[in-house]
Structure formats: structure tokens, C-alpha cells
N, C-alpha and C positions, 0 to 999 in steps of 0.2 A: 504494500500500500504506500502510496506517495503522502509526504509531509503534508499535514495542513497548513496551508499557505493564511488563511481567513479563520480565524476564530471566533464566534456570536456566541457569548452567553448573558442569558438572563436580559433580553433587548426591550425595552419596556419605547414605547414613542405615542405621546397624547397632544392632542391639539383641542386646547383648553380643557375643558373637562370631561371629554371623552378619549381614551384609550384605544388609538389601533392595533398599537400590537404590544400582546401580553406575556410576556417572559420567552421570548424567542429563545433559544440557541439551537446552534448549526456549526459545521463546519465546510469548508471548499479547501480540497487538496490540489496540487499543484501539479497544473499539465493536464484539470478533467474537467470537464463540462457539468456544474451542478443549476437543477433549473426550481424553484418554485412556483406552483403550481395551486390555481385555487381559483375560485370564483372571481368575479368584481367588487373590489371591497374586502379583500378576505386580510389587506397588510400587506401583501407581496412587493407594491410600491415606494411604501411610506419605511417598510425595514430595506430596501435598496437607497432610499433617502436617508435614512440613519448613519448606514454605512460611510455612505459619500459624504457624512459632516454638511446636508443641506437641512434637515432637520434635528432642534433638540431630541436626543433621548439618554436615557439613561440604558445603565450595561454595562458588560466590557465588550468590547471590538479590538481583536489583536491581529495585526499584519504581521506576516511575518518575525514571528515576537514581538511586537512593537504595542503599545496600546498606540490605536490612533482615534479611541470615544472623546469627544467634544474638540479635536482640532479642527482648524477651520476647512473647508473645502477645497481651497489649494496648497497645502501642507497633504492632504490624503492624496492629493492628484501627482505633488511631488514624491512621494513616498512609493506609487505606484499602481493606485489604484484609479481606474479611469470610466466614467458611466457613460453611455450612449442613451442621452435622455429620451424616454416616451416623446413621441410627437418628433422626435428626430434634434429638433430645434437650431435648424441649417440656419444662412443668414442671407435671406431670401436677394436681397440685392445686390449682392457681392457674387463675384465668380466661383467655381467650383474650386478654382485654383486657389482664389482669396480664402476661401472656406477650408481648404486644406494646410494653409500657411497658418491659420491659429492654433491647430495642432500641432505646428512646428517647435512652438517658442523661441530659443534662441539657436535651433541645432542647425545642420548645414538644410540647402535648399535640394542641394542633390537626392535626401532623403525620398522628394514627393516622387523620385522614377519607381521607385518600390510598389507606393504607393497607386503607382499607373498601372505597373506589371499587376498589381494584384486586382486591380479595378479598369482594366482597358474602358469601361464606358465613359470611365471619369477623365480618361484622356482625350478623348473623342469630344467630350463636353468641358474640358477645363475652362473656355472663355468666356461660356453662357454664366446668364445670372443663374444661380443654386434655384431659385425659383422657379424656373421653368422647368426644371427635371421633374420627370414623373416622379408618384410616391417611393417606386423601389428603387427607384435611384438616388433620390434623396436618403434612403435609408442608407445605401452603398458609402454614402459619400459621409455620413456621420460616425458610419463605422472605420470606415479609412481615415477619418479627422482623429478618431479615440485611438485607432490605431499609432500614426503620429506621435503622440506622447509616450509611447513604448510601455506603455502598461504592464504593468507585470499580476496585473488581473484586471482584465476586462467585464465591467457590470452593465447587463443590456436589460431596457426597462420598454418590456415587451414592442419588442422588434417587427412584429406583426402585422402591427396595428393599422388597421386599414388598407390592409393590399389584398388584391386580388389574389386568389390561388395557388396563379403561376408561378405569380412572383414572389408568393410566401415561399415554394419552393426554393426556389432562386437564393434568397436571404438562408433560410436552413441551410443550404445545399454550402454557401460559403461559409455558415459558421461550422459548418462539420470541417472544412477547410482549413478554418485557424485551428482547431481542434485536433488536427491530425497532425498540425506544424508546432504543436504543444503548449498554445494559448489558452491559459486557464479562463474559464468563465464561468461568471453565474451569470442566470439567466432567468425575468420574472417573462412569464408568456401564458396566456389566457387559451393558447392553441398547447392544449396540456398532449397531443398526440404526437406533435411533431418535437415538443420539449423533451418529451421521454425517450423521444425516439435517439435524438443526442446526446440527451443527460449522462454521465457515470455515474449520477447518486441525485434523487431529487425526493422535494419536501412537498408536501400538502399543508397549504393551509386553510382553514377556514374559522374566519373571526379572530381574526389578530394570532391565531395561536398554529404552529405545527400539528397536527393532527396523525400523518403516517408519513412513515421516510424508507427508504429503499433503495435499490440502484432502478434507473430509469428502468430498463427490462421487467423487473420485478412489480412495477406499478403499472406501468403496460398491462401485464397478466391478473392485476387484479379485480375483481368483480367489480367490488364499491368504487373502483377508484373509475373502471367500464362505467360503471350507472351513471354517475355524478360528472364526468369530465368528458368521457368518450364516444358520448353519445349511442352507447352499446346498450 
């Protein structure tokens, strides 16, 4: 079994006086794909926002050995950890190229050919505004911007969302991609079939809380988790 790279224990996150999520812990080991997995509203958002130092919570959260609970958001981003937010949140009037230079910071420019080789669309379109890209290409282009920062755990806040079939495919299809090039990731995703389908180890949640954990395969194969997610 590979190190834990990600430690969550006891993840408490309330926004005023309700509670999303109630004593999480988890872990993400290094080099696997783990996904959380649950309805709308179940926390899988708000504990990806924990993590990432965007919202208070209480807990411990350890990188790497490291606590990084209450550092600010670009202290976890230096440290290694890098989120591909829900909604993508490209910058619609700026070029693909632009959009991929703030994932640069200060490193060389030569970088973004990697970033070409891994995403040829995004070459193709580097001088268009980000905006005009369809959805799954806008997703492309925020995963190659987290990419950029060289992450040494990548967190995607359901990657999904709002694409067409194909293109859901398309999106899975490359994160099994980093996955196989030994990009660790967690992963919160609402499509709990194609989540499993990646995951090494993935969580259920509903109502703020873990409910059942397993390796993807293993939840795949189960009845309740068939009833409630899989549309089985």
C-alpha cells in the first residue's frame, strides 16, 4: 500500500449555525485516485473546500506530514495541493494561453508545450478568448491550468458538471490518464459510476458524514450503493 499522502481526521465545516460536515476522516494515498461520492448536499464540496483552506473548519488536515488546517489558501496551493474548482472558473476574456500563464507563477514559459502535448485542443485554441470554448474544453483547460502548478495532489470539484456524455467521457478518459502517469487525486463527482470506475479507494457520503468506504470496484459491486447512486 502506498503512503498517505492526505490525512482528514475529525473534519467538522459549519456555515453559521448549520453543520455540513460532521467528523469526517479519510485518507488519499499517493499515486491513487480516491473519489467521494454522494448525493447533492451530502459535504463532498464544502470538505474539498476545507481542505483547500477556502472555508473555516475545524480538524486536523495533514499533507504530507504537515498540518496545513487553517493556513490560508495559497500556502496549501504552495505546499502542493491544487483544486480544479466546480464551475471550472476559466477567465472568460482572457486567452487560453492567458489562462494557462496563471498557472504558471513565476516558472519558465517553456512549461505550457507540456501542457499543449497533453491538451492538443488547447493549442489549437490558445489565442481564442477561454470563453468561447465549449464546456469540455473549458474543463481541459482548468485542469491543465491546476496542472501548471505541479500539484502534488490534485482536488477536482466535480469535473462533470454539465457536459454532455461524450464529453464526460472524454474528461474521465484523461483523468485515468494522469492516473496512470501517477497523479494522485481526489475527486468529489455526482456521476458516482464513472468515479468508481477510476477511484483506488472511494467514500460515500450522505449528510455531512462518511457512510461506507471501499476501493472503487468494491462499491461498484454493491447493492445499496447500485440502489442509491447507480441507478440499478
Amino acid at each position: 500500500m502506498s503512503p498517505a499522502l492526505l490525512e482528514v481526521e475529525d473534519l467538522r465545516v459549519r456555515y453559521g449555525a448549520v453543520e455540513a460536515v460532521h467528523g469526517v476522516s479519510f485518507a488519499v494515498h499517493a499515486g491513487e485516485a480516491t473519489a467521494l461520492i454522494g448525493a447533492n448536499g451530502a459535504g463532498k464540496s464544502s470538505t474539498l473546500a476545507a481542505i483547500s483552506g477556502l472555508v473555516p473548519a475545524s480538524g486536523r488536515v495533514r499533507f504530507d506530514g504537515r498540518d496545513i488546517a487553517g493556513a490560508p489558501p495559497h500556502a496549501i496551493v504552495r505546499a502542493g495541493v491544487v483544486q480544479v474548482p466546480e464551475g471550472r472558473e476559466i477567465l472568460a476574456q482572457m486567452t487560453v494561453e492567458e489562462n494557462l500563464l496563471m498557472g504558471l507563477r513565476e516558472r519558465d514559459r517553456s512549461e505550457l508545450e507540456a501542457a499543449y502535448e497533453r491538451f492538443p485542443i488547447l493549442r489549437e485554441r490558445h489565442t481564442l478568448p477561454a470563453g468561447t470554448l465549449s464546456g469540455g474544453e473549458q474543463q481541459m483547460l482548468a485542469i491543465a491550468r491546476a496542472l501548471l502548478a505541479k500539484p502534488r495532489l490534485l482536488l477536482l470539484d466535480e469535473p462533470s458538471l454539465g457536459l454532455a456524455p461524450l464529453i464526460v467521457k472524454r474528461v474521465f478518459d484523461t483523468l485515468a490518464d494522469l492516473k496512470r502517469q501517477g497523479v494522485t487525486m481526489l475527486l468529489v463527482e455526482q456521476n458516482a459510476l464513472r468515479a468508481l470506475g477510476l477511484a483506488d479507494r472511494a467514500f460515500v457520503m450522505e449528510l455531512g458524514r462518511i457512510v461506507m468506504r471501499g476501493t472503487g470496484q468494491e462499491l461498484l459491486r454493491d447493492d445499496g450503493v447500485a440502489r442509491r447512486y447507480l441507478g440499478a
